[in-house]
N, C-alpha and C positions, 0 to 999 in steps of 0.2 A: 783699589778704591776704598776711602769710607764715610763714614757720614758720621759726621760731627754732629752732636745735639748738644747745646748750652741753656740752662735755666740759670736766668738773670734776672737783676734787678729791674724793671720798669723802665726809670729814667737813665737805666744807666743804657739802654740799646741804642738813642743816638752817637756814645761816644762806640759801644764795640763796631755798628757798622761803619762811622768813619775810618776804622782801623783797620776793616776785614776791606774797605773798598780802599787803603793804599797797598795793600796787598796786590790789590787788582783781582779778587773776587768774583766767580762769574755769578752767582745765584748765591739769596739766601730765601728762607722760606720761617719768616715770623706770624705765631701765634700767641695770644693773649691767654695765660694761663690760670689756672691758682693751683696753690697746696704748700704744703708746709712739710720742712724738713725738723730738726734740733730743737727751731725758734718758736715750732707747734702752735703757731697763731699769738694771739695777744687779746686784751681787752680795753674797749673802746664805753665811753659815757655819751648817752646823746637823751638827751631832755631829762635828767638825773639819771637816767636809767645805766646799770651797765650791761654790756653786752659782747659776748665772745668773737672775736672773729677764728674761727679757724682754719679758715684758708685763706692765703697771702697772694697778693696778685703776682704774675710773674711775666715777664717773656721767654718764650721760646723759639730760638732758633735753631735750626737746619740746615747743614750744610756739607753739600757732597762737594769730596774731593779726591785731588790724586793721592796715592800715598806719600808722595814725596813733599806736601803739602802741609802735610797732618800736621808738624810740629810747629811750624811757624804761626798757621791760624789757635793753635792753642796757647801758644802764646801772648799771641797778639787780644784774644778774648780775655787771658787772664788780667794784662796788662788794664785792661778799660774797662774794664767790668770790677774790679777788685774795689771793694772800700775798708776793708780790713773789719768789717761786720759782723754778727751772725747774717746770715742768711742771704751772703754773697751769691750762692747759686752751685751748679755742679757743673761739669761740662763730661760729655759720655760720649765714645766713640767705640765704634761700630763698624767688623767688616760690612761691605758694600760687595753682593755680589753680581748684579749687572742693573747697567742704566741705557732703559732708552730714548730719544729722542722722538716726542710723537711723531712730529711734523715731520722729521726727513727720514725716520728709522734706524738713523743710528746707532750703535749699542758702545758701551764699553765706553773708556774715556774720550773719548771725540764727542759723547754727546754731553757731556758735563759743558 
């Protein structure tokens, strides 16, 4: 098993989980991120003023799966997620050494 993590663009999370859910996807677990990779922020004007932003907002998703899995869901994030940008995002994988199920106790891939 492992767990996929993807830092993405914002607007781009409606198109990857369309793509992760024709996959037929069973869970993802998105959070509202910030930080900055390359792109290190940028600077914004608001009432003459300028002002740095340094951290970038971002989503992150998580997603465990089987290994037989892995390569198709990275795919499919690269595909929908891409705008050929700076600061399209990374995506990081991870062995997954065991998963359990609260509610029925199951372990191991049966409870993904």
């Amino acid at each position: 098993m492992k767990l996929i993590t993807a830092i993405i663009k914002p607007f781009k999370l409606d198109d990857v989980r369309e793509a992760l859910m024709e996959l037929k996807v069973q869970g993802i677990t998105v959070s509202e991120v910030k930080g900055f990779g390359r792109q290190k922020g940028h600077t914004e004007l608001y009432r003459g003023a300028e002002y740095v932003i340094d951290f970038l907002p971002k989503a992150k998703l998580e997603i465990a799966v089987k290994d037989e899995e892995v390569e198709l869901i990275i795919e499919a994030i690269l595909k929908s997620a891409q705008t050929g940008r700076i600061g399209d995002g990374k995506i990081f994988v991870q062995p997954l050494e065991e998963v359990i199920r609260i509610r029925t106790g199951e372990i191991g891939e049966s409870a993904l």
